[in-house]
C-alpha positions in Angstrom: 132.4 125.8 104.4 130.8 127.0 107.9 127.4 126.1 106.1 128.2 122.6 105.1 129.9 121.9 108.7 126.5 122.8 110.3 124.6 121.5 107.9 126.3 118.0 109.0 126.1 118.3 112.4 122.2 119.5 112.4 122.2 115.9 110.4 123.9 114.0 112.4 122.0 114.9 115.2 118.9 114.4 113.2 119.8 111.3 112.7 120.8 110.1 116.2 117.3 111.3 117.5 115.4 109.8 115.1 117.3 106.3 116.1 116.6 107.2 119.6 112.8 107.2 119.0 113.1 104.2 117.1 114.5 102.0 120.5 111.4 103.4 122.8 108.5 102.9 120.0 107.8 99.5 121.1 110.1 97.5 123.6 108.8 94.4 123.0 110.4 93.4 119.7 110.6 89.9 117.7 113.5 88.0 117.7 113.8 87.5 114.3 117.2 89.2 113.4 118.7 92.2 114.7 120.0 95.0 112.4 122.8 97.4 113.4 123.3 101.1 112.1 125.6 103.1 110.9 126.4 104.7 114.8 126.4 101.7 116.1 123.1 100.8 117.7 121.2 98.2 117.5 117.5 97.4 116.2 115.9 94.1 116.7 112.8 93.1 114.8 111.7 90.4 112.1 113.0 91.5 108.1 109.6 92.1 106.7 110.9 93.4 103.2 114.3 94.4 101.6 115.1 95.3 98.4 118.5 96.8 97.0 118.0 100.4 99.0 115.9 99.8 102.0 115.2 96.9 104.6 111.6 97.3 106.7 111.8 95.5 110.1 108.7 94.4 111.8 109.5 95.6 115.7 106.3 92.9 117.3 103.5 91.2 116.6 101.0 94.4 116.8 102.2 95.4 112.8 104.9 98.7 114.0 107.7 98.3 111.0 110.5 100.7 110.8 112.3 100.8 107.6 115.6 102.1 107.2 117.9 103.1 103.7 121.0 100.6 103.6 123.2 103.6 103.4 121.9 104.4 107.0 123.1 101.0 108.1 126.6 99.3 110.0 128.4 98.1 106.4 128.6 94.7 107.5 124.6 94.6 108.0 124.2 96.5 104.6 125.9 93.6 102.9 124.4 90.9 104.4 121.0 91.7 103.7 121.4 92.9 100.2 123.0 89.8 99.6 119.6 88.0 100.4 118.3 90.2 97.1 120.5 88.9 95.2 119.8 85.3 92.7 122.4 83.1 92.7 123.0 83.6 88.4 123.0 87.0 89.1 126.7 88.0 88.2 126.3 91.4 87.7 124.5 91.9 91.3 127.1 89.9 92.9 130.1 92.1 91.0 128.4 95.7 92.2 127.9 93.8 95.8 131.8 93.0 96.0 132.4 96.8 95.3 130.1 98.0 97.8 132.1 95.5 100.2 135.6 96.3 99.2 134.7 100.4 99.2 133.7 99.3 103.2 137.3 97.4 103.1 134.9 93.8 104.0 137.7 92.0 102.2 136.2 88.4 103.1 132.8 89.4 102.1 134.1 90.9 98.8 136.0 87.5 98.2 132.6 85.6 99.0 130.7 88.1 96.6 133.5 87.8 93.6 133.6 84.0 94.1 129.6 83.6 93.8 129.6 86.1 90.9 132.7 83.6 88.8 130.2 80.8 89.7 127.0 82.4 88.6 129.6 83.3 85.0 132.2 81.1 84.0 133.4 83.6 81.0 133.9 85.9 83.7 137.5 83.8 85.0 139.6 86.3 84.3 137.9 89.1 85.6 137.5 87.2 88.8 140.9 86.2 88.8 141.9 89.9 88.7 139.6 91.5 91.3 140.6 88.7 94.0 144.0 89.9 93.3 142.9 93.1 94.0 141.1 92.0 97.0 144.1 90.6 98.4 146.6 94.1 98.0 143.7 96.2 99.5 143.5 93.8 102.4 147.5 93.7 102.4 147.3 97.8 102.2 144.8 98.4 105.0 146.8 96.2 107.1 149.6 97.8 106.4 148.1 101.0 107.0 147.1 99.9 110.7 150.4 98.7 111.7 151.9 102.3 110.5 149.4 103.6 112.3 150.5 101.9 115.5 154.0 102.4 115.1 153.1 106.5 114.7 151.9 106.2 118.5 154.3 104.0 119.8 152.3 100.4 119.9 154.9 98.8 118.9 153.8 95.5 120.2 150.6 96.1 118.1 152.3 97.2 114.8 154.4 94.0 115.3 151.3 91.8 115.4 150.0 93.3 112.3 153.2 93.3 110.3 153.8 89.7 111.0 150.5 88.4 110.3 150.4 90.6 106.7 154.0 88.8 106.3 152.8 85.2 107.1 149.2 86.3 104.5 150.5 88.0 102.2 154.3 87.6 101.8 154.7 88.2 97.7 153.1 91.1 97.9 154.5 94.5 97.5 153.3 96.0 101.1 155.2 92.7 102.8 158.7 94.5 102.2 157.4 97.4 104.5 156.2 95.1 106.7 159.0 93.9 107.6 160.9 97.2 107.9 158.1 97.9 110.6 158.5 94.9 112.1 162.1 94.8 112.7 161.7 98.4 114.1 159.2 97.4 116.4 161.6 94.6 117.6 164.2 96.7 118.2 161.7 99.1 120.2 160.4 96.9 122.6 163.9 95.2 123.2 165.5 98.6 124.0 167.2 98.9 127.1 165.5 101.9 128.8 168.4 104.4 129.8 169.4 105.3 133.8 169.5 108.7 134.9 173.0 110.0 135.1 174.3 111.0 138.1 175.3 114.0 139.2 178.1 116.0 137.1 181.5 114.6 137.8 180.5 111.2 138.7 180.9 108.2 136.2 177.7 107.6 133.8 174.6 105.0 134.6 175.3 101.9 133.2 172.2 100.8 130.6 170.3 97.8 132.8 170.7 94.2 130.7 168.2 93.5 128.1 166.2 90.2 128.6 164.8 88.6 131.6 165.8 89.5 134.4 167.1 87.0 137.3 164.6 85.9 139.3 165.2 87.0 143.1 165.8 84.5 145.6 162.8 84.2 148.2 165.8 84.1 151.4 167.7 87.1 149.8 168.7 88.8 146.7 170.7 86.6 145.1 169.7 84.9 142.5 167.9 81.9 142.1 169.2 78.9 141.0 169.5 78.7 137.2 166.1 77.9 135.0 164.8 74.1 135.0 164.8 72.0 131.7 161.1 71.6 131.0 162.7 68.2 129.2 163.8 66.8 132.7 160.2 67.6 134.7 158.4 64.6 135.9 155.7 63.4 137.7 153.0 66.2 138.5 154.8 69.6 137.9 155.5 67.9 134.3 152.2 67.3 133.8 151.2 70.7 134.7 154.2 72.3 132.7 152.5 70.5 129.5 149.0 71.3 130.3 150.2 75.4 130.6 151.8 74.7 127.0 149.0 73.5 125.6 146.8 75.9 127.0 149.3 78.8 125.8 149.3 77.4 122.1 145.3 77.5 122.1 145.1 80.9 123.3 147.9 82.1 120.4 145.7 80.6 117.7 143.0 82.6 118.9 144.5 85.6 119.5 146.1 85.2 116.1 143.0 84.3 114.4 141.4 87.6 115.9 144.0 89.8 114.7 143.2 88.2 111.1 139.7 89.3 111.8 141.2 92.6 113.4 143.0 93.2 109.8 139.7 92.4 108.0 137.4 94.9 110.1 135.3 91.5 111.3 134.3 93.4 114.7 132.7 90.2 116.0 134.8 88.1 115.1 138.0 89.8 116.4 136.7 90.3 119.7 135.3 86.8 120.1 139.1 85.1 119.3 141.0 88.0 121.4 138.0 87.6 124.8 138.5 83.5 124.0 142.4 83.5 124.1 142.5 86.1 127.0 140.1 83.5 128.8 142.5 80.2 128.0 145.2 82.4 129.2 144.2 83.3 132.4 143.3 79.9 132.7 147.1 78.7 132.3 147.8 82.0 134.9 145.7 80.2 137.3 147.1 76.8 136.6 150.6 78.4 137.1 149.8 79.7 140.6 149.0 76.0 141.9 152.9 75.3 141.0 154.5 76.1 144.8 151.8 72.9 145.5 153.9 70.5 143.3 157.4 71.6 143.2 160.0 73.3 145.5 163.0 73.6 143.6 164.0 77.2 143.0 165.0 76.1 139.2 161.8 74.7 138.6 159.6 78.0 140.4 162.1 80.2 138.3 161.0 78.2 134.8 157.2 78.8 136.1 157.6 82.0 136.8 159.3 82.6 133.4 156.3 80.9 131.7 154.0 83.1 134.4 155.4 86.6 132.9 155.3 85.1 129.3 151.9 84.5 129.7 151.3 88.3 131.3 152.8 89.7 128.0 150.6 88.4 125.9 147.2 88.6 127.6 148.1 92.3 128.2 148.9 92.8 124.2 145.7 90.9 123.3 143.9 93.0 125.4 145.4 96.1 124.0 144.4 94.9 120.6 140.5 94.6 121.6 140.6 97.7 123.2 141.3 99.2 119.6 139.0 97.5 117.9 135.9 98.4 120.7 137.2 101.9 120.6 136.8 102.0 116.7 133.4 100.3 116.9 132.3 103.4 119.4 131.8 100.4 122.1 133.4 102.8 125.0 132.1 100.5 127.6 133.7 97.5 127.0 136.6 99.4 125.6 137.6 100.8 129.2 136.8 97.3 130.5 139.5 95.6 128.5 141.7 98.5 129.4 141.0 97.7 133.1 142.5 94.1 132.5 145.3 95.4 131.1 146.3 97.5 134.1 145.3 95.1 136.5 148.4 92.8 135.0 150.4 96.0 134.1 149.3 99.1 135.7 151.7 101.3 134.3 151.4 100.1 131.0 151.7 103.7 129.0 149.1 102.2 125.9 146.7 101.3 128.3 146.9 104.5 130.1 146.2 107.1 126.4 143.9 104.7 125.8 141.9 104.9 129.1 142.3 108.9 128.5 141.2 108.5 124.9 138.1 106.6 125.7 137.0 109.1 128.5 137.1 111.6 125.7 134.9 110.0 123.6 132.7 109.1 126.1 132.3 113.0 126.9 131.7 113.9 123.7 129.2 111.1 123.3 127.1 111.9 126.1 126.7 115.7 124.7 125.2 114.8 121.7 123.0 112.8 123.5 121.8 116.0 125.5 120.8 117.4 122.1 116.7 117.2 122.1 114.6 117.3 118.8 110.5 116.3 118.1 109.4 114.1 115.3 110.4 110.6 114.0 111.3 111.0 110.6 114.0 111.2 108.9 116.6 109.9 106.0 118.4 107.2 108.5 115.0 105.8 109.8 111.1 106.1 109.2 108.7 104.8 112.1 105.5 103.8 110.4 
């Protein structure tokens, strides 16, 4: 067992300095395409050949290729480019490619794959009937797996997310009853009143504080302020502003909804470009919401403002939370404790943010000792410098 351990590691490590080599053979590549592998980094070049095992780059104009098994490559990059191999009446190509893809749990791909190979053989209906089924209750079971996940360490807002969008996806399957299980629990977690300290022994117990929003504070005193605005009865600028904050909040929850979908589906680019976009309309509406005090004095109007203000907070901080998993999965570290650094500027005792700004600092350590690990030559399995 000791033997096969090491016998990793010495690979690994192989591996990772044969990549290393591979970046600082010739900096000035062509911008043909841009191949990622298996750890995470990057190669850019021009495709010079691939074929169902390998892909050779061309790294510049001078003739330096590089050529790399498509086991050694990021899953998403394997299946695109043995997909070019791949003739569109080929069924049984396309069949073997949506395995590959639904092994990697590429659920869209698979679909794509599946589809093309029903297309390439109408006989084949029922067969392609049955593994899109399938397709669907692996997706349904790896989401449900996440949101378990999350509700283990206490991300409830996260195992919410995910149970609601497998519900709204996928709500006849069998993994949609335990959804909602975990969603309700979540519920009930995050609307928990969090308990006082009792006093000292003898004197009457510490009332629980109300759940829901609290009042908001008058600015003369501590009163509170007057009760919340209709939004129904705005006019004039403050209305117009109220509706442009709306719409502004709807665009960024279609985003961020749409990048949870990619979240669920392992689509790394796509679920960071929807959660950056909605965090970005978001903070747009924040910043439209500050310029209220300009247009409106009425403490029931500020109060509805400021309701929509901390609404707003909530959501950009759980977004946020949600690309930080996906960058910390991806091994992306750096923008990982970014996100987690806009998190804690709107919330800076927010406990997620705060294991997950530990957990990347761990990683990141560990990362930068295998990087002190020093080997000579440039071959091996992963890559082969020619």
């Amino acid at each position: 067992m000791r033997g096969t351990v090491f016998t990793r590691r010495v690979a690994l490590i192989h591996s990772l300095v044969c990549i290393a080599l591979v970046g600082l053979v010739l900096p000035a590549t062509l911008a043909g395409d841009e191949v990622e592998l298996a750890n995470g980094q990057k190669v850019k070049g021009e495709v010079a050949t691939v074929t169902d095992t390998e892909v050779t780059l061309a790294l510049d104009a001078g003739g330096a290729k590089v050529t790399f098994k498509l086991s050694a490559l990021a899953p998403r990059d394997a299946y695109r480019l043995r997909a070019r191999t791949l003739a569109p009446a080929d069924a049984d190509g396309w069949i073997a490619l949506a395995e590959f893809a639904t092994t990697q749990g590429l659920w869209g791909e698979a679909r794509a794959a599946i589809t093309k190979a029903g297309r390439a053989d109408p006989s084949r209906a029922a067969d392609v009937a049955q593994r899109l089924a399938a397709c669907d209750d692996g997706e349904a079971q790896a989401m449900l797996a996440a949101a378990e996940a999350a509700s283990a360490k206490a991300d409830h807002q996260r195992a919410l997310d995910l149970a609601k969008l497998l519900i709204a996806r996928f709500p006849a399957s069998t993994h949609a009853t335990r959804a909602r299980d975990l969603s309700r629990a979540a519920i009930a977690a995050l609307d928990a009143p969090v308990a006082l300290p009792n006093p000292p022994a003898g004197g009457p117990p510490a009332p629980n504080p109300p759940v829901g929003n609290p009042p908001v504070a008058d600015p003369a005193g501590n009163k509170p302020a007057d009760p919340v605005a209709d939004p129904t009865k705005l006019t004039g600028k403050i209305r117009q502003l109220h509706d442009l904050v709306r719409k502004q909040e709807a665009q960024g929850d279609a985003l961020a909804t749409e990048g949870l979908r990619f979240d669920g589906q392992g689509n790394v680019s796509g679920a960071r470009r929807n959660y950056e976009e909605a965090v970005s309309i978001y903070e747009t509406g924040l910043r439209n919401l500050e310029s209220a005090p300009k247009y409106a004095n009425d403490p029931a109007v500020i109060a509805l403002m400021k309701l929509a203000y901390d609404r707003i907070v909530k959501k950009v901080v759980n977004t946020m939370l949600n690309a930080t998993h996906v960058m910390i999965r991806e091994g992306n570290y750096k923008r990982g404790a970014e996100y987690v650094d806009i998190v804690l500027r709107y919330d800076p005792a927010n406990r997620n943010a705060l294991k997950l700004r530990q957990e990347i600092e761990e990683q990141r350590i560990t990362r930068k000792a295998s990087e002190l690990v020093n080997a000579k030559g440039t071959t091996c399995g992963g890559g082969t410098v020619k």
